[in-house]
C-alpha positions in Angstrom: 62.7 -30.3 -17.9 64.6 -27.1 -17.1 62.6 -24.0 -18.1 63.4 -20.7 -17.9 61.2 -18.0 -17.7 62.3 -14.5 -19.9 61.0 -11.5 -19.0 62.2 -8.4 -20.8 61.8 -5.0 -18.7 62.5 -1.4 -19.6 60.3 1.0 -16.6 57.9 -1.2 -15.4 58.4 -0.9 -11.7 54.4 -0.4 -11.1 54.1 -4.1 -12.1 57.0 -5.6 -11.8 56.9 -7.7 -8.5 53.5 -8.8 -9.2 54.7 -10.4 -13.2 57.6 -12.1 -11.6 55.6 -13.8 -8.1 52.8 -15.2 -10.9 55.3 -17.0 -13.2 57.9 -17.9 -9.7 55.6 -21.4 -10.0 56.5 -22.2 -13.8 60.1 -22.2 -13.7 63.2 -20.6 -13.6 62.8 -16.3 -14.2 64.8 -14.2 -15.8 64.9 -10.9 -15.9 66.8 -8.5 -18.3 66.7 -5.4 -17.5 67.1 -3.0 -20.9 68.5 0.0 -19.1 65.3 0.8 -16.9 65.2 4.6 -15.5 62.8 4.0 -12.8 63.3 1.1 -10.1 62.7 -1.8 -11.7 65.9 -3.6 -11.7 66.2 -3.0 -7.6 62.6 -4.6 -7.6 64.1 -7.1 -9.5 67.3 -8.0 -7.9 65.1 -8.4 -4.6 63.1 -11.2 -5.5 65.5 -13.9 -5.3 65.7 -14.8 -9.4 68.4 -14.5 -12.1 68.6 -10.5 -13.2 70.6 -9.7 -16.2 71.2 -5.6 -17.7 71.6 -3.5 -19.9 73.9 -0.5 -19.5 71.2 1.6 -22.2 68.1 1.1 -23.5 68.5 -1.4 -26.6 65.2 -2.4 -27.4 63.0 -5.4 -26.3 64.6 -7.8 -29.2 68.1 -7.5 -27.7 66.8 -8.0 -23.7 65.5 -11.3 -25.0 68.1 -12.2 -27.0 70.6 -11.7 -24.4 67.9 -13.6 -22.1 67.8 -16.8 -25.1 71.6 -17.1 -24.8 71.7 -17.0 -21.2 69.3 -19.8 -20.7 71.1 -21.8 -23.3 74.2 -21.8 -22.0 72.4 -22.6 -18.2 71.0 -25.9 -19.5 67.9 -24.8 -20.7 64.8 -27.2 -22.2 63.2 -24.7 -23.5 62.0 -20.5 -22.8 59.2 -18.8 -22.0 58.9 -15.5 -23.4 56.8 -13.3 -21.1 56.3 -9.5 -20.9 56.8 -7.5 -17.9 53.6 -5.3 -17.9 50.6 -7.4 -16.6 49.3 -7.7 -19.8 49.2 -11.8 -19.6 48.5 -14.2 -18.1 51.0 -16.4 -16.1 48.0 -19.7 -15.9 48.3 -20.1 -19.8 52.0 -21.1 -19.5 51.7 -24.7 -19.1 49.3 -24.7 -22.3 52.1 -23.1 -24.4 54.4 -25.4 -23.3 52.4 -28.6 -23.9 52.7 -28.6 -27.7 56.7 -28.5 -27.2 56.8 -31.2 -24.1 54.4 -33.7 -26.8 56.5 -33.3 -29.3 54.1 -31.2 -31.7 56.1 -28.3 -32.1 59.5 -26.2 -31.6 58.1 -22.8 -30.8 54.2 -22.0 -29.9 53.4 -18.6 -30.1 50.5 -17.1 -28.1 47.7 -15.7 -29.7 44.9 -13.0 -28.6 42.5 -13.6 -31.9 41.8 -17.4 -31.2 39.9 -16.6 -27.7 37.7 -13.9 -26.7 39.6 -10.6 -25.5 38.5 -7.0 -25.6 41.3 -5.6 -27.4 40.1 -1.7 -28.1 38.9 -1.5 -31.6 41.2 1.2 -33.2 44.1 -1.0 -32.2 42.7 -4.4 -33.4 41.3 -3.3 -36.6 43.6 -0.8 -37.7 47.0 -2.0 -36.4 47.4 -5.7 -34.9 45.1 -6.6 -38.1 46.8 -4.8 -40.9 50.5 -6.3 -38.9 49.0 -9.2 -39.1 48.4 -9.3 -42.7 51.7 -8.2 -43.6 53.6 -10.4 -41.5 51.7 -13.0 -43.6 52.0 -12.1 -47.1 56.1 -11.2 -46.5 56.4 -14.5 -44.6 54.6 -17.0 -46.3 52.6 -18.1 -42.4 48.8 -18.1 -41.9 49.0 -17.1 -38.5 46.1 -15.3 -36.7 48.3 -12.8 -34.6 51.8 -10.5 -34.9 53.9 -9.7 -32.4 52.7 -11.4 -29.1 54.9 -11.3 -26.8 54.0 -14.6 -24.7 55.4 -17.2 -26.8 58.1 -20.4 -26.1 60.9 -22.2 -28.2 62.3 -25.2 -27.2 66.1 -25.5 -27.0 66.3 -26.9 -30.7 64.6 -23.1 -31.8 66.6 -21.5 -29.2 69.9 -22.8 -31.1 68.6 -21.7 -34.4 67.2 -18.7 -34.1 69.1 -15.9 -33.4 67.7 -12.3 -32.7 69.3 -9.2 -34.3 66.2 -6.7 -34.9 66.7 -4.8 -31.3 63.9 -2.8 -31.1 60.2 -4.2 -31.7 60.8 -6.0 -35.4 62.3 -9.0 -33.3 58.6 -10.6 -33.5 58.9 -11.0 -37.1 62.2 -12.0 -37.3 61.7 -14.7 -35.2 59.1 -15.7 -37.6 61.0 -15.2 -40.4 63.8 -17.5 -38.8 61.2 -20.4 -37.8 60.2 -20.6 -41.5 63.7 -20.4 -42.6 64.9 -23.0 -40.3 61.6 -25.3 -41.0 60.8 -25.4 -37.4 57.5 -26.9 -36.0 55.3 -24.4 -34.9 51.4 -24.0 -33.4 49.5 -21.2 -32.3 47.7 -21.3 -28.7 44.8 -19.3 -27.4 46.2 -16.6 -25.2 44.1 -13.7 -22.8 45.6 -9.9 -23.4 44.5 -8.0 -20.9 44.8 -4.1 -22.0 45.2 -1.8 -19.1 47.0 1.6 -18.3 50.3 -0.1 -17.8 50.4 -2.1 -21.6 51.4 -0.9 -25.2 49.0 2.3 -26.9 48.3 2.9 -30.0 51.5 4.7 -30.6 53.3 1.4 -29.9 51.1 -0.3 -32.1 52.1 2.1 -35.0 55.6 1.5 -34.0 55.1 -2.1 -34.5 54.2 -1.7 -37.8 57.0 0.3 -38.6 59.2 -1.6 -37.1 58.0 -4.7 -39.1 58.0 -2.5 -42.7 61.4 -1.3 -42.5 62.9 -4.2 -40.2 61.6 -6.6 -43.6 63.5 -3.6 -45.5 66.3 -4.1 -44.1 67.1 -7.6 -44.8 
């Protein structure tokens, strides 16, 4: 089973090197770089794996779309999607991909309210919850989380869904698109470590707007 490895970067050269030697083990990485300022695509190009760019800043959605089609057309099984700033954990992998490799689902998406993680309170209870409940009442899901990044599709999703929010409503969207193409799909436990180098609170918000008017949109 040929799986790729996604990893969408925009400035994370602190933390770079150390997200792409944990996942090296679990298959083949990709990185797309989204128009980085700082050094991360010469960190990236040195450590012997695939490295795809941006000429600008697009937005996380587009870096992993581009990374989705990509894979697809280099044989892919299925994708792991993976964010660049040490926020997860690269030894949970093999339990996202289980689910797809027994044949109980198309796309698992991590999630960091099924296990216990210290996820600062403001933040929980004031924006990943309220996403949360959103995403579910405009979708139709009862899922426990919104916009993880760590999630994987098998090459049957990968085929269907196609990602054209660029910026941070891509989470929903690809959602919205595994309801719409009636894809299997299961929830894992996943840890979220919160440290200097992940998402704020002003992110957060930005996730929720993103979601709002990204739904708008439509």
């Amino acid at each position: 089973m040929k799986v790729f490895i996604i990893i969408p970067c925009y400035n994370e050269a602190d933390r770079l090197a150390a997200v792409i030697e944990s996942v090296k083990q679990y298959g083949q990485v990709l990185v797309v770089d989204d128009g980085s300022e700082d050094s991360s695509i010469q960190i990236a190009e040195s450590q012997n794996i695939v490295v795809l760019k941006h000429l600008i800043n697009r937005g996380q959605g587009a870096a992993l779309e581009t990374g989705n089609r990509y894979a697809l057309s280099h044989g892919a099984d299925l994708v792991v999607h993976f964010d660049a700033d040490g926020q997860h954990q690269a030894a949970e992998i093999p339990d996202l991909i289980k689910p797809i490799i027994n044949g109980q689902a198309d796309a698992v998406l991590g999630s960091r309210f099924l296990k216990d993680n210290k996820i600062p309170w403001f933040k929980k209870y004031f924006v990943l919850k309220v996403v949360v409940f959103f995403q579910n009442l405009m979708l139709g899901v009862k899922l426990t989380d919104a916009h993880n990044g760590f999630r994987v599709l098998s090459k049957n999703a990968i085929k269907k869904i196609r990602i054209t929010q660029d910026g941070m409503a891509h989470a929903s969207e690809i959602i919205e698109q595994i309801v719409y193409h009636q894809l299997r799909y299961k929830e894992v436990p996943v840890t979220v470590v919160y440290n200097e180098f992940g998402q704020g609170i002003a992110s957060g918000l930005r996730i929720l707007r993103d979601l709002l008017f990204g739904r708008l949109n439509k």
